[in-house]
N, C-alpha and C positions, 0 to 999 in steps of 0.2 A: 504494500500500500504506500502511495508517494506521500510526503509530507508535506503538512501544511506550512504555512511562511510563519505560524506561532512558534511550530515545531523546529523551523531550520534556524528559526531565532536561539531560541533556547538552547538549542544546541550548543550553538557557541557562542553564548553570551556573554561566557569566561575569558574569550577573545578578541571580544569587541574593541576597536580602541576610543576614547571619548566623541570621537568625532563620528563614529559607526555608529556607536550607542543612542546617539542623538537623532539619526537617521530613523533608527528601531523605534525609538520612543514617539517619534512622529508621525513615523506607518501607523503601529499602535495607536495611535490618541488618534488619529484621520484614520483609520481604516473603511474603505481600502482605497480613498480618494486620493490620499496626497501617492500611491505608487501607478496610480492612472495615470498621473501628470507627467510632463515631460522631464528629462534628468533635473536640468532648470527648474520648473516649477516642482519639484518635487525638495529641492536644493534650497530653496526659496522658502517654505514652509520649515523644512529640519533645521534652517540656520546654518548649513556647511555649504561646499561647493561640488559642484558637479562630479569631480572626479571622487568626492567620499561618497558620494552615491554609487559610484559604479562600483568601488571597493566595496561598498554594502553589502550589495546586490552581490558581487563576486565572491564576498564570505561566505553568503547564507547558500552557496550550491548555483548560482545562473549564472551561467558563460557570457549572456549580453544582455542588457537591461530589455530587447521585445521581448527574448526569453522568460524573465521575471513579470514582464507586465500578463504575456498570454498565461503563465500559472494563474498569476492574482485573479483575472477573470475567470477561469476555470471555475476558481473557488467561489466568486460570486453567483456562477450559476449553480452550484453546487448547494449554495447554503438558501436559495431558494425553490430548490426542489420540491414540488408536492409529492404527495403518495402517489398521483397518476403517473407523474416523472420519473419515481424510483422504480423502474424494471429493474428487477435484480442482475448485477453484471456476471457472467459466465452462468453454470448452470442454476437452477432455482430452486427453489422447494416443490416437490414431486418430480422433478427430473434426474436424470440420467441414474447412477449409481449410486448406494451407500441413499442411507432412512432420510426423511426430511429432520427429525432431530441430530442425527450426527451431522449433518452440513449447517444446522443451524449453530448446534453446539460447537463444532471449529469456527465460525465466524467469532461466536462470542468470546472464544476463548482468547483468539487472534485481536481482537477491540482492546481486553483487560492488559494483555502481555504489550501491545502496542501503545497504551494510554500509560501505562507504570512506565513505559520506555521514554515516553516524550514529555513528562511530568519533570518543570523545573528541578532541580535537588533544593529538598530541605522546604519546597510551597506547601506540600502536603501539610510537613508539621509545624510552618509557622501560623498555618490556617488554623490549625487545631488549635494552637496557642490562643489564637487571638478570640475562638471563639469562647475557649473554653474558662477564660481568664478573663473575658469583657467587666466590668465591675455593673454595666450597666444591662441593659433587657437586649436580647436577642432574638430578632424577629429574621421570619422565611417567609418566600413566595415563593412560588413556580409558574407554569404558564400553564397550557390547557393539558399537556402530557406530561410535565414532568411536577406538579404540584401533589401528587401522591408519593414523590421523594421529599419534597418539604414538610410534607406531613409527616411521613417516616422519621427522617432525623429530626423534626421535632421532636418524636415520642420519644427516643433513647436520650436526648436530650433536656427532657422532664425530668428523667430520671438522675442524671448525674448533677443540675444545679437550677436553680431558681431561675423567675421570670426569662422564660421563653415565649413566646406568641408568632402562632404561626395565623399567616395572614391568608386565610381562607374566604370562598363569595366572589363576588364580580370587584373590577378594579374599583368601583368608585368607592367599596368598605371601606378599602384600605388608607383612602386619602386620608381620614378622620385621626389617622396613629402620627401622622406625620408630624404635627403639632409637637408630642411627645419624646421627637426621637432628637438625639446628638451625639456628639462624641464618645463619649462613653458606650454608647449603644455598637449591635454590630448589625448587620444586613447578610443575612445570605438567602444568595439570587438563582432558580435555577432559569434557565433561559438555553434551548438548545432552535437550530432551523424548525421551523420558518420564526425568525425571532420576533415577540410579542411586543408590541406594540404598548401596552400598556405595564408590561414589568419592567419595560427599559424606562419608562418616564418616570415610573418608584422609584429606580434606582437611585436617577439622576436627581430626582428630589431630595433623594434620602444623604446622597456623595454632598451637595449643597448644604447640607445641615452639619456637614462634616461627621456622617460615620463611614466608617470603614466597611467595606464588602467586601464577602469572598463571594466568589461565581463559577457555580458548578454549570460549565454550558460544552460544545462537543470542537472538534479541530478545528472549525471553519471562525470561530469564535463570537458569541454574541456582542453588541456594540457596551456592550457593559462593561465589555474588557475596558476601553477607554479607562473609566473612571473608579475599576474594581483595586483595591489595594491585594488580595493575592485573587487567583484564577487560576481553576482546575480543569482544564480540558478533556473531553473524556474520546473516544473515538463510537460512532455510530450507527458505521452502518451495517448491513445484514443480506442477505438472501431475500428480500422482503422488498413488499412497497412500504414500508414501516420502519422506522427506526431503530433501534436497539438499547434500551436503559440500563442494559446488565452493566457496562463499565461504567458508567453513573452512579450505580448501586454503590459497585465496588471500593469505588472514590466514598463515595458518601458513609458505609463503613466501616472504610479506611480511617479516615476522620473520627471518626465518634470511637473505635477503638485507640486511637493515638488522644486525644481527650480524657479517657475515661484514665490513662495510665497517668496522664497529668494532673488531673484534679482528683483523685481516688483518695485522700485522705477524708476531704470532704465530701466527697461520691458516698463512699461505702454507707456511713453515717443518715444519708438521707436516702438511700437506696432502703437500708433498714429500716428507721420512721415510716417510709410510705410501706413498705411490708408489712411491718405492724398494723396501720391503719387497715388495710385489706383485709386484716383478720379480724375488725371491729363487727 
């Protein structure tokens, strides 16, 4: 599976030199307008000059800047795909050899081993940190398919510390919390293709009030990245007209088990209390 431009970033982020990184940080915050634009206007937005551009683009894997621009559209077509769109590529489910679940089950398998591949070092558990350790409320969204994972890490998330609030109903509930929220607070966002229109403008309400987000969204990257303080890509696709949540999952109790080892003096403590209570 070829790699996204979050992925080829990340990669070698370690190698970036200031002037590279500034490039990166500007695709990111524009994506994917400022790599549409000519080296120049592209040069023009990141504050370097044309040829740090081309070194950019030469770091992250593209022999010539059409080359980099026809990937980036690639992936614009890509993270707009509907369900009618995704024909599964090579064979499909009820086709050729071997069960529809073994072909589904090596895709999934191939998403988890792919997404733990392309996962910054050390995003994972500063995500945990931040969540786990917020002094203030911790709220989640999701969008129309992946808000059953905001629910999810809610509930193990009840469990390990206080004031959680997962932001369930139509978008307009949710404006009424915003009032509520700030720095102290934390945001996590799930947002994967076709991205939602209304969980990005939470976000960016919520980034303006100055809290911090993590964003569990899929390689193509939801525009949340912009303004997300860590982001977990997850990989999504499948044999299917449908997309795949298993590495989503994965990420997501990746997390809440790298949390639980972090705050577990106070976990355990309140894990027991609400035990108790069950047996009232």
């Amino acid at each position: 599976m070829e790699k996204s431009i979050l992925e080829r970033i990340r990669a070698v982020s370690d190698r970036l030199t200031a002037k590279e990184r500034k490039a990166a940080q500007a695709l990111l915050s524009n994506y994917p307008m400022a790599g549409l634009e000519t080296v120049a206007g592209f040069a023009r937005i990141a504050g370097v000059s044309g040829p740090s551009i081309l070194r950019f683009t030469s770091r992250i894997g593209f022999s010539s800047y059409p080359e980099f621009q026809q990937h980036l559209r690639a992936e614009m077509e890509a993270r707009l795909k509907s369900p009618i769109a995704k024909a599964p590529q090579g064979p499909g489910l009820g086709d050729g050899d071997g069960s529809d679940l073994e072909r589904f089950a090596e895709a999934a398998i191939a998403n988890i081993r792919n997404t733990a591949q392309s996962l910054a070092p050390r995003e994972l558990e500063k995500a945990a940190a931040l969540i786990g350790e917020a002094p203030g409320t911790v709220y989640l969204i999701g969008g129309r398919f992946t808000d059953p994972l905001a629910r999810y890490m809610a509930a193990h998330l009840k469990l390990l510390r206080p004031r959680i609030m997962h932001l369930a109903g139509q978008v307009d509930s949710w404006r009424d919390h915003l009032i509520d929220m700030g720095r102290k607070d934390v945001l996590i966002t799930y947002d994967i293709r076709r991205y939602q229109e209304g969980v990005i403008w939470f976000a960016e309400q919520a980034a303006s009030r100055k809290v911090p987000i993590v964003l569990f969204t899929d390689q193509w990257i939801s525009p949340v990245t912009r303004i997300a303080t860590h982001v977990l890509p997850a990989h999504i696709e499948a044999p299917s007209n449908f997309d795949s949540s298993i590495a989503i999952l994965t990420l997501t109790e990746a997390v809440i088990a790298h949390c639980t080892r972090l705050i577990w003096e106070q976990a355990q403590k309140r894990i027991r209390d609400l035990e108790e209570l069950r047996e009232i």
